[in-house]
N, C-alpha and C positions, 0 to 999 in steps of 0.2 A: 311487368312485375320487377325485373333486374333493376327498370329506371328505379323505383320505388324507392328498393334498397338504398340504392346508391344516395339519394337523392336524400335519406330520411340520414344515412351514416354520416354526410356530411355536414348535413346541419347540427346534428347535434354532436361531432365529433369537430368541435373547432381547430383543435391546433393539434400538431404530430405529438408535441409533449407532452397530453394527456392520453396519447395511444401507449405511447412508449414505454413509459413509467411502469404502469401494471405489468406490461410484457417483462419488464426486467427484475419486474418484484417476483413474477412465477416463475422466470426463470433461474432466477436468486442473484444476480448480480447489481439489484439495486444500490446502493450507498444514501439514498437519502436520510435512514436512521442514523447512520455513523456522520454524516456531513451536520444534522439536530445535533447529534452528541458534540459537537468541538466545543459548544461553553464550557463542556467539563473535561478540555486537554489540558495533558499533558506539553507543554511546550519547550524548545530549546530555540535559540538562533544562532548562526553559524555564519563565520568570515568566508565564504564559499559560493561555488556558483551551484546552480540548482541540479544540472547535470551531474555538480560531480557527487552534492547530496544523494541525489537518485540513484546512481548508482552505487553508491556505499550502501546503502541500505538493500537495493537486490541483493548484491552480494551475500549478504545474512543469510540469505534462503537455502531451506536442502534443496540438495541434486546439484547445486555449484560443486561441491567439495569432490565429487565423484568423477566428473569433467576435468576439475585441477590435479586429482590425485593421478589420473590416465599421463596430462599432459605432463607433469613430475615425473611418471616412470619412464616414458619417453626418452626425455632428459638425462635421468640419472638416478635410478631407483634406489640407490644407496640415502638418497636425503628428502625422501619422503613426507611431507608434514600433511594432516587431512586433521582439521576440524569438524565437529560437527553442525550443519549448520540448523539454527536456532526457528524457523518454520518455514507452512510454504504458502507462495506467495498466491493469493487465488486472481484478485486483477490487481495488473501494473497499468496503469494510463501515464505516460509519461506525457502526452497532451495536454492534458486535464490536473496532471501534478497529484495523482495518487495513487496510492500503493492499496492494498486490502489484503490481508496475511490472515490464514489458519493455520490449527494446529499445533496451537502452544502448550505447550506442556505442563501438566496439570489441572487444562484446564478442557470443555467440551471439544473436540476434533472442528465441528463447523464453527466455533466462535469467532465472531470477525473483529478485528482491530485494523483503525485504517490511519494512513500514515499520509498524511495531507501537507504540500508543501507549497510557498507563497514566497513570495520575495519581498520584501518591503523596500527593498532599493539595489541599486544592481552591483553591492559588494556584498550582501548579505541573504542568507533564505531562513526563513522559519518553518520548522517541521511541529506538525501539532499531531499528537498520537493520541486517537480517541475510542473506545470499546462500550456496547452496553454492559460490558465483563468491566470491574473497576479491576479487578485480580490480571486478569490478560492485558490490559491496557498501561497497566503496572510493568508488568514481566518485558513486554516490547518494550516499553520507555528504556527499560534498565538495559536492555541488548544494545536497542537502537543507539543510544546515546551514548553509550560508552566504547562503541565502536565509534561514532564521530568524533567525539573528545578526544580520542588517539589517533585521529587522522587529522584531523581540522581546528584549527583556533576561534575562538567566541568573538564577535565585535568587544568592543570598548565601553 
């Protein structure tokens, strides 16, 4: 009976990536709605390498500020600076070159916006920030990007 099983899941279970998919949709870590959504990103590109896009953008995230503000008092608790940071980050794929952030403000606590980044040649990266929220997808553009516009310079 166990062969039966087996023998009936593999035929019609052809490839892992139709096992795995659902499994990540119940789990809730899917991105294929937000990877659909990038026709309607938000886009910027930037004279930078993708590492260092990446991580300007974790940075954004709460609970960094709370780690910086320890290591500051460390230092010299007299010059103190803690920002608030602007959401949190639910997956980082630094592999795969995406980001997936909730908890923006204003807007549902589980709303997802994913922050997708691509190189087009190897002086520059393009971040595409996409939501089924047009409002959260909005609100991240204007963090995300204006924290890189004051780190990084735009190609030409």
């Amino acid at each position: 009976m166990n062969i039966i099983c087996v023998v009936c899941l593999l035929v019609f279970m052809p490839g892992c990536a139709q096992i795995i998919e659902p499994v990540k949709v119940i789990w809730g870590s899917s991105t294929r709605a937000l990877e659909h959504a990038r026709v309607d990103a938000i886009s910027q590109t930037y004279k930078r390498s993708l590492n260092d896009c990446f991580d300007a953008v974790v940075s954004l995230q709460r609970g960094r500020d709370d780690q910086m503000a320890n290591d500051q008092i460390d230092n010299d608790p007299a010059e103190i600076t803690v920002s608030k940071g602007h959401f949190d980050i639910f997956i980082n794929n630094r592999k795969k070159h995406h980001i997936v952030v909730m908890g923006i403000e204003g807007n549902v606590e589980t709303t997802e916006v994913g922050i997708f980044f691509s190189q087009p040649n190897l002086t520059t990266v393009k971040l595409e920030i996409t939501s089924l929220s047009s409002s959260a997808k909005r609100k991240v553009a204007q963090i995300v990007f204006d924290e890189l516009d004051s780190r990084f310079s735009k190609p030409q």
